[in-house]
N, C-alpha and C positions, 0 to 999 in steps of 0.2 A: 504494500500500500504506500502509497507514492507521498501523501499529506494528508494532512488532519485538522479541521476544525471542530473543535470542543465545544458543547453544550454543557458545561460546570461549574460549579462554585466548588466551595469546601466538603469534605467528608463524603459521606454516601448520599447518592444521590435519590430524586424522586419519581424517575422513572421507570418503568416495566416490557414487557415483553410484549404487553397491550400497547403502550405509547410509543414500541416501538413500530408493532406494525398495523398503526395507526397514519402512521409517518406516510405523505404522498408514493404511492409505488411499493406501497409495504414496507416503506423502511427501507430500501435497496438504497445501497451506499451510506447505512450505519450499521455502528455496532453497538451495541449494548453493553457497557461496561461501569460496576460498581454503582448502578444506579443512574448514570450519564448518558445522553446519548453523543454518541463520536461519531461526525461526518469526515467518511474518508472518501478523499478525491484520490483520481487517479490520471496519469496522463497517459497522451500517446503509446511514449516508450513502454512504460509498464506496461499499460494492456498487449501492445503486441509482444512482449515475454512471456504475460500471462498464457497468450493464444498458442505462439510459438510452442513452448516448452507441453503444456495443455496435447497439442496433438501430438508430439514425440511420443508421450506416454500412450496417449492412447492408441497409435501404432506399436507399439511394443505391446499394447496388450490384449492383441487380436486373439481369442481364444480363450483366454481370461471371463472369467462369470464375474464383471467390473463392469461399473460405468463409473465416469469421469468428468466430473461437474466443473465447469469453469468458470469463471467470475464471479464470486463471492456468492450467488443464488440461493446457495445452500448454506443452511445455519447448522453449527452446535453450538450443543451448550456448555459452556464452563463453570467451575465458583464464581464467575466476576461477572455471568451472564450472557450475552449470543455474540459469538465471534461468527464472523462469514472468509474462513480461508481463501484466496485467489485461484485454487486448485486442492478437489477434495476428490480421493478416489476411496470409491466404499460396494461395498456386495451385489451385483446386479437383484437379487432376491430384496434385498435394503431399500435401493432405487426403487425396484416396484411396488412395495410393498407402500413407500409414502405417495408415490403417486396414486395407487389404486384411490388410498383415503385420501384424496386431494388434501395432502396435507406434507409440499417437500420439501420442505423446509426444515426440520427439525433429524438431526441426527447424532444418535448415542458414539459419544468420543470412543468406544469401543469396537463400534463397526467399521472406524476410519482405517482403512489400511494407508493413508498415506495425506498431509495435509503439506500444501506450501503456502508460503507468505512471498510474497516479492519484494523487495524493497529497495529505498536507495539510502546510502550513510549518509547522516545528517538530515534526514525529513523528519515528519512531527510524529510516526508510528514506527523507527527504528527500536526503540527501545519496547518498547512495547511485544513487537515482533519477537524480537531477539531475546527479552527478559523475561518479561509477566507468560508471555504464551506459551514460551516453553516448560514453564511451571504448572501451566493450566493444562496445556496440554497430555502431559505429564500425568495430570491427578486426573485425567478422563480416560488416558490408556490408548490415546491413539496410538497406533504402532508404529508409525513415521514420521520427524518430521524434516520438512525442508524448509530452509532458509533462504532466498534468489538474490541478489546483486546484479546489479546493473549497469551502476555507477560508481565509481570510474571505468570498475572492468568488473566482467562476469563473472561469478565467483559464486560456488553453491555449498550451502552447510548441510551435511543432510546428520540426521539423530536418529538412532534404533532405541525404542524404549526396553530397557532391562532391568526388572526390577525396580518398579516403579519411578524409575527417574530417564530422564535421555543418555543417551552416551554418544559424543559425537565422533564421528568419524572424517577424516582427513580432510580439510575444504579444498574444492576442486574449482583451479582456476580456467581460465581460455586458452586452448593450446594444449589441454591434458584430454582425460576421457574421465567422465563420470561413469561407472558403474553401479547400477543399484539395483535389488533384489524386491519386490513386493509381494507380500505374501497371501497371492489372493486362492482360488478355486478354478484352474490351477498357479502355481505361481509363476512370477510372468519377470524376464529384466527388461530393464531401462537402461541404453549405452546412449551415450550421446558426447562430442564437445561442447562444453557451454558456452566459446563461443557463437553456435550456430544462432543461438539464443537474440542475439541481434543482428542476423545478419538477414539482406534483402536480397 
């Protein structure tokens, strides 16, 4: 997530899950955090990383019982409230199951086989990104996460949860290979240079 305009004061905040998708468009393009609502923008670049990196995977996961949500559409829920990943891959069975109850939005951090965040250093959801989610993350069990760069150069953290915490593994800059394992039904890799990530 590229920036962030805050709806805050002090402490915990006074809004909900109702106010937020109450919000024009359901709420798309906030998060729900500690009782605040957080508008996150996003630009150009980002979304075409999001898009870019988005079908890599979902070419690598042709055969895979996965579907591959892109742009933020899809909600979990954390202790701090509704985060919307930039890239969320979870159960094909999961997928249809919330769409059946027109209801797709909502999904248990346990069925996530793999959540990204994109970012760039120095924007207003760096830390956040990087700090708070990986914590939150963490405490719901998703089983992946990754971290994107952008700016200055491409560069991807990716985290395996074990035992209840993340453990990261190697960040993979542009000009290397990203290797990564998901562990879906059945399980599927991901190769890629993350340069490709911006390129036209």
């Amino acid at each position: 997530m590229s920036e962030r305009r805050v709806l805050r004061g002090r402490g915990f905040g006074p809004y909900t899950e109702v106010d937020l998708h109450d919000l024009p468009d359901g709420g798309r393009g906030f998060e729900l955090e500690d009782g605040w609502l957080i508008a996150v923008a996003t630009g150009a670049r980002h979304n075409f990383v999001v898009q870019r990196l988005g079908r890599l995977i979902d070419a690598a996961a042709v055969g895979a019982a996965v579907h591959i949500c892109i742009g933020g559409g899809w909600e979990v829920g954390t202790p701090s409230g509704v985060r919307k990943p930039d890239i969320v891959v979870i159960p094909r069975d999961t997928a249809r199951a919330a769409i059946v109850a027109e209801t797709p939005r909502g999904i248990l951090g346990r069925e996530v086989l793999l959540a990204v965040e994109v970012v760039a250093p120095g924007n207003g959801t760096e830390r956040t990104d990087r700090v708070r989610k990986v914590r939150e993350y963490a405490a719901i069990e998703i089983a992946q996460y990754w971290i994107v760069e952008h700016h200055p150069e491409v560069r991807i953290h990716r985290m395996l949860l074990a035992d209840g915490v993340f453990r990261a593994s190697p960040v993979v800059a542009a000009g290397t290979v990203c290797t990564a394992q998901i562990q879906a039904d059945p399980p599927f890799r991901v190769s890629f240079d993350p340069a490709v990530l911006i390129e036209i």
